[in-house]
Structures are given as C-alpha cells and as structure tokens.
ChimeraX commands (.cxc) that place a marker at each C-alpha (Angstrom):
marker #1 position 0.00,0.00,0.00 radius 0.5
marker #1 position 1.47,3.55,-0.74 radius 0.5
marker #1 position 1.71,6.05,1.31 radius 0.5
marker #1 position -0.63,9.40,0.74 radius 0.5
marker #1 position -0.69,12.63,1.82 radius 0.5
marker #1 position -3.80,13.52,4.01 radius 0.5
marker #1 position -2.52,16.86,5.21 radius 0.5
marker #1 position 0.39,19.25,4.79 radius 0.5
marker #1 position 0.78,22.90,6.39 radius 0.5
marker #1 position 2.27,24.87,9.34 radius 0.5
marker #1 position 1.41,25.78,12.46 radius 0.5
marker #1 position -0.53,29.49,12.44 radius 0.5
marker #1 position 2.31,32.42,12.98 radius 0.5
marker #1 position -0.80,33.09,16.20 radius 0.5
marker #1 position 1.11,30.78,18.53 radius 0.5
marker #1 position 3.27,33.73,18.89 radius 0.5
marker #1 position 1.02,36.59,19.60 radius 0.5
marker #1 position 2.21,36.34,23.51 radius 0.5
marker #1 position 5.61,36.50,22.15 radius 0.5
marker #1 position 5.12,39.17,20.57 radius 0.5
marker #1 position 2.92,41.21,23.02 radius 0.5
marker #1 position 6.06,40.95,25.72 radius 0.5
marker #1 position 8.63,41.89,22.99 radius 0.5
marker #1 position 6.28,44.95,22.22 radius 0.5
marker #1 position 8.21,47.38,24.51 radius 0.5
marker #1 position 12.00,46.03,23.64 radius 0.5
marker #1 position 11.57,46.66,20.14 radius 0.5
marker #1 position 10.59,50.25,20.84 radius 0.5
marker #1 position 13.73,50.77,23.02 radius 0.5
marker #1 position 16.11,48.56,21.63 radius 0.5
marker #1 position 16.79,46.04,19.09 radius 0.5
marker #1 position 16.71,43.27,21.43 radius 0.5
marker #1 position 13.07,42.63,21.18 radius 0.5
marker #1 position 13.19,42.89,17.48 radius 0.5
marker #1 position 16.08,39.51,16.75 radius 0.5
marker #1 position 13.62,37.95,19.56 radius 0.5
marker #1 position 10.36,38.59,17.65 radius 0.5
marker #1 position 12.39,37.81,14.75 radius 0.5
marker #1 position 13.56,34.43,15.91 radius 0.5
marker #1 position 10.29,33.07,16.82 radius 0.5
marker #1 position 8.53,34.00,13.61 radius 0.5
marker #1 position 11.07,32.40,11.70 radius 0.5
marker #1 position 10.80,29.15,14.07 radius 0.5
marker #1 position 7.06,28.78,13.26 radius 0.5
marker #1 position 7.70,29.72,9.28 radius 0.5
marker #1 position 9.93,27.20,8.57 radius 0.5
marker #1 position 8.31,24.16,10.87 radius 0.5
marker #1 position 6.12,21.96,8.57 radius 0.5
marker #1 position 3.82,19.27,9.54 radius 0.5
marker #1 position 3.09,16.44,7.23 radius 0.5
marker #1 position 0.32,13.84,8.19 radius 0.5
marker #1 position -0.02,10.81,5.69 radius 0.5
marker #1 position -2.14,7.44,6.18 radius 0.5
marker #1 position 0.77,5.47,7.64 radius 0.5
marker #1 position 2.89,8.36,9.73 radius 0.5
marker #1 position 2.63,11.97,10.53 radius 0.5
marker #1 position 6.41,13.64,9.31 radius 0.5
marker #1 position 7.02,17.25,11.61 radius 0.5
marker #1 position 10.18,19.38,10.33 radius 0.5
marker #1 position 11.35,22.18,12.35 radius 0.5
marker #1 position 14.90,23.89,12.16 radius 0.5
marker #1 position 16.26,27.67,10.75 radius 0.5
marker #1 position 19.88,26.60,10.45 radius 0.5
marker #1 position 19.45,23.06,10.02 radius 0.5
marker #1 position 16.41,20.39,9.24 radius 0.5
marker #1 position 15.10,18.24,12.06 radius 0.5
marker #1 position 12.48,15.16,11.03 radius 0.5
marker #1 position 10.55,13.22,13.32 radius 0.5
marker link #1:1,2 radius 0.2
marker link #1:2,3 radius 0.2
marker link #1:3,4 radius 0.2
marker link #1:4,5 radius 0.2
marker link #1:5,6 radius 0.2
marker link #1:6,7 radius 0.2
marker link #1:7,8 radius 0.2
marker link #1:8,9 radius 0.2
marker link #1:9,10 radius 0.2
marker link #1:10,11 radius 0.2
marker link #1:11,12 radius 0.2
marker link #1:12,13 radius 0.2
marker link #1:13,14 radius 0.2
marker link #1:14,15 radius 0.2
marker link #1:15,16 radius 0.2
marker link #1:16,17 radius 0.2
marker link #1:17,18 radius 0.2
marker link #1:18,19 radius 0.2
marker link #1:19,20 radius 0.2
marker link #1:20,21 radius 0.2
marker link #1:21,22 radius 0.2
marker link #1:22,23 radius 0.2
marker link #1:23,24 radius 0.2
marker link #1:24,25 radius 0.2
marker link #1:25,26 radius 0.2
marker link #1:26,27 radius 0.2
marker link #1:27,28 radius 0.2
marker link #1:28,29 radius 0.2
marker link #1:29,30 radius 0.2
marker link #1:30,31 radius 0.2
marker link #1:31,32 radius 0.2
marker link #1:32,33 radius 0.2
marker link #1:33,34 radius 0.2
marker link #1:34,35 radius 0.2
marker link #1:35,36 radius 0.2
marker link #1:36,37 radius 0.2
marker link #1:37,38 radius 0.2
marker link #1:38,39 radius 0.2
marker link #1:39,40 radius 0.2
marker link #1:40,41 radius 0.2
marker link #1:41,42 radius 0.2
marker link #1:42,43 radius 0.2
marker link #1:43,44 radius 0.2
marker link #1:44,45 radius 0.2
marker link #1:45,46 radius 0.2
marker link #1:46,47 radius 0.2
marker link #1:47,48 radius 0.2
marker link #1:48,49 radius 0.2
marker link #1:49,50 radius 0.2
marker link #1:50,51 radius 0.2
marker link #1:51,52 radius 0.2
marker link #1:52,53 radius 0.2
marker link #1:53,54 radius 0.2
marker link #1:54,55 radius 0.2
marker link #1:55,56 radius 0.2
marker link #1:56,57 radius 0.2
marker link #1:57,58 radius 0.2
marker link #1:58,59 radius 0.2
marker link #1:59,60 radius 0.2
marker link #1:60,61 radius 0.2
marker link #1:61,62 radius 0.2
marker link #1:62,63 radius 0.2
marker link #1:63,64 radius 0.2
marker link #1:64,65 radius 0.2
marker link #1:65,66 radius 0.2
marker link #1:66,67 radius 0.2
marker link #1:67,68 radius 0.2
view
C-alpha cells in the first residue's frame, strides 16, 4: 500500500502573539526585542507538519532540518 498525503501545512504564525505582546516594549527601546520577535517567527515559518495514512512527518529547524 502507498503512502498518501492527508494533510500538509504549518502551524498558524498566532502561537506567537504572547511572544510578541512581551517583545512589544523592547523593540521600541532597543533592538533586542526585534532579533527575539524575529527568531520566533522564523521558528514557526519554517516548521512543517506532514500527516499521511501510515505516519505523521514534523520538520522544524532555521539553520538546520530536524524530522521526526
């Protein structure tokens, strides 16, 4: 039996909004709060999620690709 895609997509950029509420002040005063807010958006952007009929695949990683 092959394997098939059922569903394929990442995680909603919304599991940060507490991130970004606390980093709110920082990035006014300094660029701190900015790489921070930075950082976590590009942690949800690049982690995909993968779900097929035999496994469910998750990727996460900026630098470097992690499967599971």
């Amino acid at each position: 039996m092959s394997e098939k895609v059922i569903w394929e997509g990442t995680p909603s950029q919304k599991l940060n909004f507490f991130s970004y509420l606390f980093w709110l002040l920082p990035i006014l005063w300094m660029g701190l709060g900015l790489l921070v807010s930075l950082w976590k958006y590009l942690q949800i952007k690049t982690w995909k999620i993968k779900i097929t009929n035999q496994r469910i695949i998750e990727e996460k990683g900026i630098f470097s690709k992690n499967d599971k």
